[in-house]
BAVEX-812555 format. One record per residue (C-alpha): residue number from 1; residue in one letter; chain; x, y, z. Coordinates in Angstrom, 3 decimals. Example, Ala and Ser with C-alpha at 12.3 -4.5 7.8 and 13.67 -1.06 7.14 Angstrom:
! BAVEX-812555
@k: 1; r: a; c: A; c1: 12.300; c2: -4.500; c3: 7.800 $
@k: 2; r: s; c: A; c1: 13.670; c2: -1.060; c3: 7.140 $
This chain:
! BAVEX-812555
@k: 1; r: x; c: A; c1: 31.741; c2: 5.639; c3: -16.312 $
@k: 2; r: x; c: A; c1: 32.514; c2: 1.917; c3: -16.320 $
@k: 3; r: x; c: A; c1: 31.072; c2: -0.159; c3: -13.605 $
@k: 4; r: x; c: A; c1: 33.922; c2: -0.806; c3: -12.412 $
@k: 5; r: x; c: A; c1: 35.086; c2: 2.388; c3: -11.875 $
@k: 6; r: x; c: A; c1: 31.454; c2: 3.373; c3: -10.791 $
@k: 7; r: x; c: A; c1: 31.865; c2: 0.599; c3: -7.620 $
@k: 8; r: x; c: A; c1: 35.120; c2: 2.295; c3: -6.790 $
@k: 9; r: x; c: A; c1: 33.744; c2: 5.424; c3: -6.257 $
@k: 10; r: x; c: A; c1: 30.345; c2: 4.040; c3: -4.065 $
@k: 11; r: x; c: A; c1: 30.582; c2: 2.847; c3: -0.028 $
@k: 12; r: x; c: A; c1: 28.877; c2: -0.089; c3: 1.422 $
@k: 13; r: x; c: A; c1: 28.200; c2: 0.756; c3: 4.876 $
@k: 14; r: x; c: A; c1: 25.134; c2: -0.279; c3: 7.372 $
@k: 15; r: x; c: A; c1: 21.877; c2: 1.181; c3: 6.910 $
@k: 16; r: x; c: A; c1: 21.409; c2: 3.333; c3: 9.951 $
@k: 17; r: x; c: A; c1: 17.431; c2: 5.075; c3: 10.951 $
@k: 18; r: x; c: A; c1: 19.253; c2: 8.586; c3: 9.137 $
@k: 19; r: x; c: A; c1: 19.092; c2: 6.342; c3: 6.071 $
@k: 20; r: x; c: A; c1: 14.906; c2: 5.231; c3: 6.253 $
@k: 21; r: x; c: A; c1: 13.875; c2: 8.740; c3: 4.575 $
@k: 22; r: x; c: A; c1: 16.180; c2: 8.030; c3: 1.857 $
@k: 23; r: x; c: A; c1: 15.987; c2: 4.483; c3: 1.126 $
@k: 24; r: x; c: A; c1: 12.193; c2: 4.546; c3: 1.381 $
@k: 25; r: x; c: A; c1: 12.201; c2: 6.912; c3: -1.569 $
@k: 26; r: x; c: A; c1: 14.110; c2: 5.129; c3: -3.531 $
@k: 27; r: x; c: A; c1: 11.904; c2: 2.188; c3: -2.920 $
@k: 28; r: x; c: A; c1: 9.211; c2: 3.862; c3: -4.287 $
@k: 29; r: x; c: A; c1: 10.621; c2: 5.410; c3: -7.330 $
@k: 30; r: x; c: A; c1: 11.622; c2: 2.065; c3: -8.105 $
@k: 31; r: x; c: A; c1: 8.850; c2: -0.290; c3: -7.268 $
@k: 32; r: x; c: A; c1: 5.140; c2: -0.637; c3: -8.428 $
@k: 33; r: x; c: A; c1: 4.338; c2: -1.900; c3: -5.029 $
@k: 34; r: x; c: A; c1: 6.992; c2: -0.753; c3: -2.358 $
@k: 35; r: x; c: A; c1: 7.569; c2: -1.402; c3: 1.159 $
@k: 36; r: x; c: A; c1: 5.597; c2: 0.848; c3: 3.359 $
@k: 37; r: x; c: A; c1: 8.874; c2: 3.133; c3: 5.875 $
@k: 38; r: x; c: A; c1: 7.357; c2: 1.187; c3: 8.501 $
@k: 39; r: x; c: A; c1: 8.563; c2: -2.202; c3: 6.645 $
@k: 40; r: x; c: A; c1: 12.507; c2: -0.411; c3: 6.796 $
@k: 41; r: x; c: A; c1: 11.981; c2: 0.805; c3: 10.373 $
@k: 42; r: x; c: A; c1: 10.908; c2: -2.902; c3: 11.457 $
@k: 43; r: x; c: A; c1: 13.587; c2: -4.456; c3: 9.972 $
@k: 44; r: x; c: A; c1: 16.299; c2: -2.496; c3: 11.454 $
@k: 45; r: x; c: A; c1: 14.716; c2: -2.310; c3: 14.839 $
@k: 46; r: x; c: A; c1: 15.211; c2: -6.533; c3: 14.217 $
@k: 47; r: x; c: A; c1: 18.757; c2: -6.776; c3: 13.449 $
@k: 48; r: x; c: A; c1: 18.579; c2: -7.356; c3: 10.026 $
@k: 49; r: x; c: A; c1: 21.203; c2: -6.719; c3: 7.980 $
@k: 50; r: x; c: A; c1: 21.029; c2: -4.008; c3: 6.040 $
@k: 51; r: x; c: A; c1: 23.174; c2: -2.201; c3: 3.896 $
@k: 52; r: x; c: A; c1: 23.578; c2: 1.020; c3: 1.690 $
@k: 53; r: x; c: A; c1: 25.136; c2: 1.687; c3: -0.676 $
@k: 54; r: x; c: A; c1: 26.475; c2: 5.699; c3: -1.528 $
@k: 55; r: x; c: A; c1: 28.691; c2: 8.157; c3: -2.848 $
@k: 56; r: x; c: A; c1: 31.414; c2: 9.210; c3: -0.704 $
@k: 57; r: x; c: A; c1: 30.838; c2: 11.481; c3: 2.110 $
@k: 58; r: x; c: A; c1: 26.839; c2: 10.993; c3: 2.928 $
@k: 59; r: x; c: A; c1: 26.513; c2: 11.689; c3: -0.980 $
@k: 60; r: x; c: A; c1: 23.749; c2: 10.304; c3: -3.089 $
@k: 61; r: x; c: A; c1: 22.194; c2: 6.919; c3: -2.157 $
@k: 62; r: x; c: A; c1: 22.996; c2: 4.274; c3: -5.357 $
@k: 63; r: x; c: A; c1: 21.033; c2: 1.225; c3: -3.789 $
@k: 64; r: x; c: A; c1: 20.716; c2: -0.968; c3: -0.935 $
@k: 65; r: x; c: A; c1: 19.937; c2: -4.289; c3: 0.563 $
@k: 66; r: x; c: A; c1: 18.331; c2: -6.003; c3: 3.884 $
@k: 67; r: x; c: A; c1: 19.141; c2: -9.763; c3: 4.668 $
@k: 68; r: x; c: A; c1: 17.764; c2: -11.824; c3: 6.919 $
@k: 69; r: x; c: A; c1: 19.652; c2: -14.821; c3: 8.267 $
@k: 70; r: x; c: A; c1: 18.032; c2: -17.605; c3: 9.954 $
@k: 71; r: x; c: A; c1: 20.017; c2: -21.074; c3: 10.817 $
@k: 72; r: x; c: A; c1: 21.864; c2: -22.053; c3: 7.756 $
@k: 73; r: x; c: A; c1: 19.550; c2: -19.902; c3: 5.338 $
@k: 74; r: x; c: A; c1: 19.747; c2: -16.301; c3: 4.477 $
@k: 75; r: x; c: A; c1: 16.498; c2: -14.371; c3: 2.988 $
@k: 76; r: x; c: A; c1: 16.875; c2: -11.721; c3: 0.716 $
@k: 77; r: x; c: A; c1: 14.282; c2: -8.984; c3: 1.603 $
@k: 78; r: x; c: A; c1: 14.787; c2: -6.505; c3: -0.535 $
@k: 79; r: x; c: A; c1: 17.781; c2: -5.156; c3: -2.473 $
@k: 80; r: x; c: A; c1: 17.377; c2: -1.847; c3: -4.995 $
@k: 81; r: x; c: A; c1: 19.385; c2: 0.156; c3: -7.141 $
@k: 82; r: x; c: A; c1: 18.685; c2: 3.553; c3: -8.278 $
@k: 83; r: x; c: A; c1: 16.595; c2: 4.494; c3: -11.384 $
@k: 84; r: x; c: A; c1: 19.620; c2: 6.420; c3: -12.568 $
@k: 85; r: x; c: A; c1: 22.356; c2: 3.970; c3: -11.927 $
@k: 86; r: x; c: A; c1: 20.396; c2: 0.479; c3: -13.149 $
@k: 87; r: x; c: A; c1: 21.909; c2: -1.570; c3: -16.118 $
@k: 88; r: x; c: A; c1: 25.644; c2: -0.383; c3: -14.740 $
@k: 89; r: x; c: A; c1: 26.520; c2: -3.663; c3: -12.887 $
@k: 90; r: x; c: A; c1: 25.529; c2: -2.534; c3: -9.512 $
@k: 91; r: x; c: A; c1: 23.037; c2: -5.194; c3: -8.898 $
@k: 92; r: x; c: A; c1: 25.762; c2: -7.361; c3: -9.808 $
@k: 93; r: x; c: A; c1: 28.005; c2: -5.796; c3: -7.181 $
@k: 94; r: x; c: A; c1: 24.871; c2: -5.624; c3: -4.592 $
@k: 95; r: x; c: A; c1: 24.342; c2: -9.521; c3: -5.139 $
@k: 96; r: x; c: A; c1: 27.938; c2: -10.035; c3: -4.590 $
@k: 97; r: x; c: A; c1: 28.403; c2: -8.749; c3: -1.342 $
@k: 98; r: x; c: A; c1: 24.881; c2: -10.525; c3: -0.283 $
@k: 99; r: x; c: A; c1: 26.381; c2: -13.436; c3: -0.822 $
@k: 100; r: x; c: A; c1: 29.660; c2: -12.537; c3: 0.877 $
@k: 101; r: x; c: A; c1: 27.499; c2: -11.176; c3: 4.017 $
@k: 102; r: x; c: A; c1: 25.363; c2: -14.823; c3: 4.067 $
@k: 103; r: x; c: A; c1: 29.118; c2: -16.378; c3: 3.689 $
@k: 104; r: x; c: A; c1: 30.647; c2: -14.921; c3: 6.248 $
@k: 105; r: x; c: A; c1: 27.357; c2: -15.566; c3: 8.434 $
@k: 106; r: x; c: A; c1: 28.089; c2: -19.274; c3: 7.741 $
@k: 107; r: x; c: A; c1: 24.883; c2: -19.643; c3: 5.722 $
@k: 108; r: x; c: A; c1: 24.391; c2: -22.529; c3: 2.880 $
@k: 109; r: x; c: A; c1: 21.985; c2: -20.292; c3: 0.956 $
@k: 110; r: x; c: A; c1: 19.899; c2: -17.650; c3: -0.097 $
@k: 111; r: x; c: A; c1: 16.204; c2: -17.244; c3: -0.762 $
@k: 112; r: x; c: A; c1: 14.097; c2: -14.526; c3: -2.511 $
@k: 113; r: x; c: A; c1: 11.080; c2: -13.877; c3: -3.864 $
@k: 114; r: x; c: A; c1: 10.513; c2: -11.859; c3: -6.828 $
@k: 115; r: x; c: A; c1: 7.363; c2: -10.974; c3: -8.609 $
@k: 116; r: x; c: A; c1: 6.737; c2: -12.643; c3: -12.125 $
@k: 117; r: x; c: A; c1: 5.826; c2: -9.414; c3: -13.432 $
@k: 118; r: x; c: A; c1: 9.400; c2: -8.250; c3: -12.849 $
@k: 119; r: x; c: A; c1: 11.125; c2: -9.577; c3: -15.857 $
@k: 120; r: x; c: A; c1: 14.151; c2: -7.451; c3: -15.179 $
@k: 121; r: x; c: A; c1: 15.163; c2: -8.440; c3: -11.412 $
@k: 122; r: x; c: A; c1: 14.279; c2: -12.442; c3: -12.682 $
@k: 123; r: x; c: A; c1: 16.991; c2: -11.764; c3: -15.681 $
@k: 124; r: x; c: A; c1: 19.189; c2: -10.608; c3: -12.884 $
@k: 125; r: x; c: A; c1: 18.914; c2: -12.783; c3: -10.583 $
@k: 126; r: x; c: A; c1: 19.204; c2: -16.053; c3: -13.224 $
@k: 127; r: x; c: A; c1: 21.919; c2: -14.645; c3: -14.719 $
@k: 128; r: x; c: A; c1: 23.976; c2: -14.781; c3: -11.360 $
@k: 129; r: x; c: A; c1: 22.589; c2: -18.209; c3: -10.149 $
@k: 130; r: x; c: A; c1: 19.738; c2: -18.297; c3: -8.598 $
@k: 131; r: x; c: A; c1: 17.781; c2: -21.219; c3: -9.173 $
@k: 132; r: x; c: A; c1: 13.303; c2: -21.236; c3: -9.402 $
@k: 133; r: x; c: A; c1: 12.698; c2: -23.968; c3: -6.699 $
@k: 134; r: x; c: A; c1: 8.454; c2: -22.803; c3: -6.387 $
@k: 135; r: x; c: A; c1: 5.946; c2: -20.723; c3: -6.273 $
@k: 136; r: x; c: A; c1: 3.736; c2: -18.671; c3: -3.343 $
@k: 137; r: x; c: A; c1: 0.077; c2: -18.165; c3: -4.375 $
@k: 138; r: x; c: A; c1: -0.829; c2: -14.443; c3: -4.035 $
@k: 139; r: x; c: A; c1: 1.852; c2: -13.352; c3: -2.059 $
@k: 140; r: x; c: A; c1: 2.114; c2: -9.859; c3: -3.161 $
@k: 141; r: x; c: A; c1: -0.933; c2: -7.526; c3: -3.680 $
@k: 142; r: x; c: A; c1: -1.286; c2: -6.044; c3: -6.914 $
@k: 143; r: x; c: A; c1: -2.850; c2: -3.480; c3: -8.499 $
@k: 144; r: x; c: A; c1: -7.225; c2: -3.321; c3: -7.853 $
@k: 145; r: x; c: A; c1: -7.240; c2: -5.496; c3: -4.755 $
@k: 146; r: x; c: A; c1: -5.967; c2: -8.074; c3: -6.888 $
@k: 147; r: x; c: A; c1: -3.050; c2: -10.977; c3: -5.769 $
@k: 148; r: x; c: A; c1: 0.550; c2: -11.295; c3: -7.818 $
@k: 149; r: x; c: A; c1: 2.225; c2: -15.261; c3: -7.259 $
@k: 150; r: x; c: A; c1: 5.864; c2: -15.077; c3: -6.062 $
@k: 151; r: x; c: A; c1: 8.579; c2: -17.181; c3: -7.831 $
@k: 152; r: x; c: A; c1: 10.923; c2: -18.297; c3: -4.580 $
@k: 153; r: x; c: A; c1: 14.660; c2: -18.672; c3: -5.995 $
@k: 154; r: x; c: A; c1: 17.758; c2: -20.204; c3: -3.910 $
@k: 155; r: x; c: A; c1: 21.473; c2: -19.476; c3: -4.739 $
@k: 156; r: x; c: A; c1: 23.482; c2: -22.166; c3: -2.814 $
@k: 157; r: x; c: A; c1: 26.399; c2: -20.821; c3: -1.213 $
């Protein structure tokens, strides 16, 4: 199926608590190092905005996305697509309507951090626009106790 095609067929709608179960397996099927449910809970119980994205009808989950928007900034928290459904244009489609959400929140940006070890979602996201503007010392834990840096990236709106 073309991506295009694919996107036709998938619904955007807000992530609701039904969703958490869902999403928070697909986190970890997907990630080395995933958000704990409690990380999903929290951030709907705070208004962020969060998104997923499905087949028709409460069918299979394809990916999802939680934004944060402070001031003029937005912060990407996390965004995912499934195992099955990766290299199809969906994180494309997911990064579009981020930035359409930040838009229409009247935001002049978008942050992110991503892992350095995550060659694949850096490819992504430079291939859309985003921009390496630093660097946060042992943000993310890794595997054996150890620290992984985060590369911080900014799409201007």
């Amino acid at each position: 199926m073309s991506a295009a095609l694919e996107q036709a067929a998938l619904e955007l709608r807000p992530m609701v608590v039904a969703d958490i179960d869902e999403v928070y397996a697909l986190e970890k099927s997907v990630f080395p190092h995933p958000w704990s449910r409690g990380n999903f809970v929290d951030s709907l119980a705070s208004g962020y905005d969060a998104w997923v994205l499905r087949e028709p009808d409460e069918g299979a989950l394809a990916g999802y996305f939680l934004l944060m928007h402070a001031v003029d900034e937005a912060h990407l928290l996390d965004v995912a697509v499934s195992a099955g459904r990766q290299g199809r244009g969906l994180g494309r489609y997911l990064l579009d309507r981020i930035a359409a959400r930040a838009r229409e929140k009247g935001m002049g940006s978008i942050l992110l951090e991503v892992r350095p070890s995550n060659a694949r979602a850096l490819q992504v996201y430079e291939r859309y626009g985003y921009t390496q503007i630093g660097r946060r010392k042992g943000y993310y834990p890794a595997h054996e106790g150890q620290r992984e840096d985060a590369i911080v990236m900014r799409f201007a709106l």
